[in-house]
Backbone as CSV, one residue per row, in Angstrom:
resi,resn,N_x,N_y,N_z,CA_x,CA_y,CA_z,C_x,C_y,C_z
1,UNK,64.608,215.720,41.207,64.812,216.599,40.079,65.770,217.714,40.482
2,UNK,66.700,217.913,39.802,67.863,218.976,40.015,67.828,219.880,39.258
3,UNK,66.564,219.885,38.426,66.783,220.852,36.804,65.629,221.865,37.495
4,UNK,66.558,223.351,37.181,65.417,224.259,37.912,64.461,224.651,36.590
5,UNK,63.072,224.909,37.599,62.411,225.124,36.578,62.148,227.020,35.639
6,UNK,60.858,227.077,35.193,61.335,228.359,34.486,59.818,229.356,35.216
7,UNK,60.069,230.109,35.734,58.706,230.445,35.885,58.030,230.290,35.873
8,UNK,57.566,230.323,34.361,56.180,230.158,33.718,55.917,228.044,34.267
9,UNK,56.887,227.674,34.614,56.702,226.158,34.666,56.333,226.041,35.778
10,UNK,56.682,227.159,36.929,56.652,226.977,38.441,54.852,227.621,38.715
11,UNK,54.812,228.537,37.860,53.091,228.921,37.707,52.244,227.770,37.083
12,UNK,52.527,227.384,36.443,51.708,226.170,36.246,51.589,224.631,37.127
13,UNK,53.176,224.954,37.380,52.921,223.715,38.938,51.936,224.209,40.507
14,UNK,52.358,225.219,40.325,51.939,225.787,41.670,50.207,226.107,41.006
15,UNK,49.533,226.241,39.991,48.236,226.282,39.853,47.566,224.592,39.476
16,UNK,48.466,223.584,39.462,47.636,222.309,39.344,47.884,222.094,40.723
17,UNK,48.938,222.469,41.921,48.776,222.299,43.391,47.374,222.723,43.624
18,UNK,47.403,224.104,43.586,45.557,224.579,44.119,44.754,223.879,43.795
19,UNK,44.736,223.119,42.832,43.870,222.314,42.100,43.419,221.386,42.800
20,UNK,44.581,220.702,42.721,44.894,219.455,43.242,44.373,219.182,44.722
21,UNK,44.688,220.147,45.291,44.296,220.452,46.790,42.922,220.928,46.574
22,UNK,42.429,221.634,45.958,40.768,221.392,45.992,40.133,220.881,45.309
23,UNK,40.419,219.748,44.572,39.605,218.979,44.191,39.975,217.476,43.662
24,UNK,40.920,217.431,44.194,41.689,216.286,44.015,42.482,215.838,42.604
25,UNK,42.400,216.635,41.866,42.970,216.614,40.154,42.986,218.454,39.913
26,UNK,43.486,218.235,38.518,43.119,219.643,38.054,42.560,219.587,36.724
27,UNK,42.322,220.415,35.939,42.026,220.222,34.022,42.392,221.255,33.804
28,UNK,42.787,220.608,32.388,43.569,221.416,31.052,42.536,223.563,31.416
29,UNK,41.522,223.141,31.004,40.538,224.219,31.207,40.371,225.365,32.117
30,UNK,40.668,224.477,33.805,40.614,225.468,34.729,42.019,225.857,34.724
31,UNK,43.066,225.298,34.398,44.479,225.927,34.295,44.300,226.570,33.557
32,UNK,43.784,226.786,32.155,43.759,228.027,31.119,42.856,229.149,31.686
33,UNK,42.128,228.555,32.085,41.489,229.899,33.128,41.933,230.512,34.043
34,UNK,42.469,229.639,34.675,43.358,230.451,35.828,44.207,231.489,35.732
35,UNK,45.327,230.919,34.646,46.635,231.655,34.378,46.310,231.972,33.362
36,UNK,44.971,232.444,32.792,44.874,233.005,31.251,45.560,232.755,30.204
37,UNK,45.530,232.123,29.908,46.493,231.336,28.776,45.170,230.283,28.032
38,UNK,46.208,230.257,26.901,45.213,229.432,25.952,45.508,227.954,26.094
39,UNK,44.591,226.501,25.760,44.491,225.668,26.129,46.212,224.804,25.778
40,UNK,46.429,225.228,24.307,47.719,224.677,23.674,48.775,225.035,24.302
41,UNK,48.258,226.629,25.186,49.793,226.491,26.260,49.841,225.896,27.302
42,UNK,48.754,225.371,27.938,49.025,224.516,28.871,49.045,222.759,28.919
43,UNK,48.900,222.807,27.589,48.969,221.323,27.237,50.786,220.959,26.734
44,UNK,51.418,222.169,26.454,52.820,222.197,26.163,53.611,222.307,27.736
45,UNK,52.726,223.043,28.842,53.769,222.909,29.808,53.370,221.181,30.430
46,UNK,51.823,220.975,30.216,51.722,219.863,30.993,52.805,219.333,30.562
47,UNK,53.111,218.771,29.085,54.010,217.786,28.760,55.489,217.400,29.046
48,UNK,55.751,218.821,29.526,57.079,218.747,29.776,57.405,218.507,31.380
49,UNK,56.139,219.134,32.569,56.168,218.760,33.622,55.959,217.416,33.664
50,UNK,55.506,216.630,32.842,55.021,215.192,32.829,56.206,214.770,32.907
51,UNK,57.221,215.072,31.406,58.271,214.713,30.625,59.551,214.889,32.553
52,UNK,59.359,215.531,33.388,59.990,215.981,34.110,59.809,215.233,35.889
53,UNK,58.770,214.697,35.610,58.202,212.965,36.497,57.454,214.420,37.716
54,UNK,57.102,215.387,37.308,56.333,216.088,38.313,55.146,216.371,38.425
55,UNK,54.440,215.674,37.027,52.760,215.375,37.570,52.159,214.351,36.435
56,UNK,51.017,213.879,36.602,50.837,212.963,36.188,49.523,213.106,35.215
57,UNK,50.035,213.167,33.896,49.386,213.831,32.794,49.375,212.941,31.670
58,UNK,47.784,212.636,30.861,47.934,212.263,29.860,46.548,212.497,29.418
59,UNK,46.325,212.894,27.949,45.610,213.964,27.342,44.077,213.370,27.514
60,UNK,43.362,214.578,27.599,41.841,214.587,28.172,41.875,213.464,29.464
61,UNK,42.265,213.386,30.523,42.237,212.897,31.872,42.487,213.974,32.613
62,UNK,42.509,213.854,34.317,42.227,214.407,35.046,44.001,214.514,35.338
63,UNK,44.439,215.623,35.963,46.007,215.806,36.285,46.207,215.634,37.520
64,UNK,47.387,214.781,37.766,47.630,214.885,39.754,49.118,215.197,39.469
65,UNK,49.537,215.471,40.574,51.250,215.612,40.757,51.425,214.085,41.596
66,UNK,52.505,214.361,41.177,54.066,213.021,41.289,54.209,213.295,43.029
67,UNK,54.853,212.606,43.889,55.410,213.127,44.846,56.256,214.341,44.711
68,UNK,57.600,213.767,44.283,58.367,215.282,43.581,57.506,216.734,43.253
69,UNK,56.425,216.357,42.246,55.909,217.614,41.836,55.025,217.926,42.818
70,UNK,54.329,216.994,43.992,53.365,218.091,45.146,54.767,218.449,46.389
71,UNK,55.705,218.397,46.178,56.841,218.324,46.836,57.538,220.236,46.687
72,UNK,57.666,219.814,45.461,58.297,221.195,44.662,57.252,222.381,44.674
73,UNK,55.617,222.141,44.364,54.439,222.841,44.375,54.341,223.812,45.451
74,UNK,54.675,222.113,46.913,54.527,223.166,48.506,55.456,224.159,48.971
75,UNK,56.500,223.776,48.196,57.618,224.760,48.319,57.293,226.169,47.549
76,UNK,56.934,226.484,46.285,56.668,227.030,45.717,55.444,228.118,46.343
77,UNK,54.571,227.031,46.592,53.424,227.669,47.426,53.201,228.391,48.855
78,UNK,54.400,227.726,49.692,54.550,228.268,50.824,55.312,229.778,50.578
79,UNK,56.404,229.857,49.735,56.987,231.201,48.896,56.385,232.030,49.452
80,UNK,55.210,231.776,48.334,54.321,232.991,47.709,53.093,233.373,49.171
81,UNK,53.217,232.545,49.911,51.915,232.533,50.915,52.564,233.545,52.092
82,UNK,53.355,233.193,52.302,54.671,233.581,53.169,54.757,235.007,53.072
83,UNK,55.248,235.046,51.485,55.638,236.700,51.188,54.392,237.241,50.834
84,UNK,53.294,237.089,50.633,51.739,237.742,50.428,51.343,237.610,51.427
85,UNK,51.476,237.316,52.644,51.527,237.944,54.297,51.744,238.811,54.713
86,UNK,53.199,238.527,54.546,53.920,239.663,54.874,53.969,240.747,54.517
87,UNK,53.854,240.711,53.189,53.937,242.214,52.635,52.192,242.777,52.700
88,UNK,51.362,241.694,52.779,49.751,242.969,53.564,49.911,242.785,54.364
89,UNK,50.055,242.014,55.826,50.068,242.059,56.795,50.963,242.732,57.808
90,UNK,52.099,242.739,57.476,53.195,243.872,57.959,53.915,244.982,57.241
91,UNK,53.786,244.415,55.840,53.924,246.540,54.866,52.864,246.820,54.461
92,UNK,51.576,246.655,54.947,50.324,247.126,54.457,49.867,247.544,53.378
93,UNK,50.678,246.435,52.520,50.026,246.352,50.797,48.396,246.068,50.605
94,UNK,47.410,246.502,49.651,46.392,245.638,49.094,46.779,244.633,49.054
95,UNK,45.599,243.546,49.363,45.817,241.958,48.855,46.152,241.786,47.390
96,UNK,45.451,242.458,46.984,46.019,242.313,45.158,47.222,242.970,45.207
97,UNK,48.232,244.342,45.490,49.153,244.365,45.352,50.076,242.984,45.925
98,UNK,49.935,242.857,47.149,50.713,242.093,47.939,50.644,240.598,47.155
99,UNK,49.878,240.267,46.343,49.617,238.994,45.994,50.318,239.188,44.204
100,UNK,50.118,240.130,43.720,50.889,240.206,42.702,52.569,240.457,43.145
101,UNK,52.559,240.883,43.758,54.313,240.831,43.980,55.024,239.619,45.004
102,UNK,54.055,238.965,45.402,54.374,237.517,45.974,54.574,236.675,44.834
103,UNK,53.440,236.722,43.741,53.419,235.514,42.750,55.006,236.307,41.578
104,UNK,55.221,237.417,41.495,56.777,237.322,40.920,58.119,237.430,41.940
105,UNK,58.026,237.458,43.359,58.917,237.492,43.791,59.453,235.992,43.975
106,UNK,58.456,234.949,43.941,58.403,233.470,44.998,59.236,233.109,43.701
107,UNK,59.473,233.476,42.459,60.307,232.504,41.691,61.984,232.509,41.975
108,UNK,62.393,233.895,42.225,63.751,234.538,42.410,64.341,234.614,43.623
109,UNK,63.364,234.591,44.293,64.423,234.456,45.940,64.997,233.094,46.238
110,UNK,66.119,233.244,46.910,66.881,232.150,47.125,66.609,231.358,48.367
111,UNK,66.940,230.223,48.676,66.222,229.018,49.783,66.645,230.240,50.656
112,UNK,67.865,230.405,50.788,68.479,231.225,52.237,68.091,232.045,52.300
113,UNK,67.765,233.040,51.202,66.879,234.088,51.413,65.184,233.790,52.163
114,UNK,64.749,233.144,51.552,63.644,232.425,52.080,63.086,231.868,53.543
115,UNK,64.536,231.276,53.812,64.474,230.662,55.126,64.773,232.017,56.042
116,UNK,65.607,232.707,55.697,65.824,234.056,56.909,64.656,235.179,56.842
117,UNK,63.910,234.810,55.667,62.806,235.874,55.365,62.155,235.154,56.789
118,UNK,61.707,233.876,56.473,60.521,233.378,57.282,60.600,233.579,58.791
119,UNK,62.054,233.244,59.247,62.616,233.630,60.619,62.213,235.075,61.127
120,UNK,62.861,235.832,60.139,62.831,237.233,60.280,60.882,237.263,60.650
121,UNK,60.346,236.982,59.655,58.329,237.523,59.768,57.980,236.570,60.670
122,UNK,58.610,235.810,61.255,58.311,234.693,62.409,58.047,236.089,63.708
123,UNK,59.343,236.512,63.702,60.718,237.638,64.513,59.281,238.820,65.008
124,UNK,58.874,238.928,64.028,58.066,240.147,63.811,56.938,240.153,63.983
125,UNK,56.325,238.846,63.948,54.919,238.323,64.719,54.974,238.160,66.049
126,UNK,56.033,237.363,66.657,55.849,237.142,68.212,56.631,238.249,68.838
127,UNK,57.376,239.577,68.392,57.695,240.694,69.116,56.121,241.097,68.826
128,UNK,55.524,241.595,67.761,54.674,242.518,68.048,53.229,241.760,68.616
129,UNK,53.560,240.731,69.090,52.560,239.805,69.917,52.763,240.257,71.481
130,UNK,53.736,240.357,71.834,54.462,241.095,73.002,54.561,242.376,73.313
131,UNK,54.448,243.054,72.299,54.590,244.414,72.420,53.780,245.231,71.169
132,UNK,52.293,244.865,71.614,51.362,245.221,70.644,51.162,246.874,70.369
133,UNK,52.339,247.681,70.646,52.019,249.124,70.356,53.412,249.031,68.562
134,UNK,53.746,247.930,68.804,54.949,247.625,67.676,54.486,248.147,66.415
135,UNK,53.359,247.110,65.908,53.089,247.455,64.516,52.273,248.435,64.612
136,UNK,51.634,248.847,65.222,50.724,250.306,65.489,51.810,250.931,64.969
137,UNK,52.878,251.383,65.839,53.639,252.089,65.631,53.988,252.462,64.207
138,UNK,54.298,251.031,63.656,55.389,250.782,62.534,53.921,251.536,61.371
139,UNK,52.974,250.656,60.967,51.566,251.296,60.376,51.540,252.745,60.193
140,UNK,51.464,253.558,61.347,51.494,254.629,61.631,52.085,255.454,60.277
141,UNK,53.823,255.059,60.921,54.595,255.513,59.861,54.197,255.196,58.165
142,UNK,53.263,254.263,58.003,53.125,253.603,56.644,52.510,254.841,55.860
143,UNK,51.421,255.623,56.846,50.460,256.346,56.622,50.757,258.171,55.893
């Protein structure tokens, strides 16, 4: 698939991944619960992720993703996991801040951005693994 998706399409892929990964399917239901949304909106994105060969949907059954769509999901998911690390674990956000600004940043950053982010918080784990007065330090200043 070469057609990027739209946000709101990448939140709904990336919440039938969690799904999917814990419990082997997802439903119409716990996606409307999840992402608060009403049932008719997630029966309009299923269709079009269907329509889009990235999960495997057809009405009142259980939902799985496509290869492609647990493909695109982990990508999506690693994003947001990545940057909701980083930002509590080394800018000492709340988990709820840090996790709300992971789930809108992971749509807009770019692969390269992404890939040098990860290098970079790679960078920044095994220095201050080495030189454990690092993030003390850095914290400090947070304060």
């Amino acid at each position: 698939m070469t057609e990027k998706l739209s946000r709101s399409q990448e939140d709904y892929l990336e919440e039938i991944y969690n799904q999917v990964v814990k419990n082997g399917y997802a439903k119409v239901t716990e996606i409307s619960n999840a992402l608060n949304v009403k049932k008719a909106s997630v029966t309009g994105a299923l269709n079009t992720l269907s329509a889009k060969k990235l999960i495997n949907y057809e009405p009142y059954s259980k939902i799985t993703l496509t290869k492609e769509g647990e493909d695109f999901a982990k990508n999506i998911h690693e994003k947001h996991e990545n940057l909701r690390d980083f930002f509590e674990n080394v800018l000492g956000l709340s988990k709820e801040e840090a996790t709300d600004n992971a789930c809108r940043m992971e749509h807009i950053v770019s692969e390269n951005f992404f890939t040098n982010f990860v290098k970079f918080s790679d960078f920044i784990r095994d220095y201050s693994r080495q030189n454990t007065d690092f993030l003390k330090q850095y914290k400090k200043m947070l304060k």
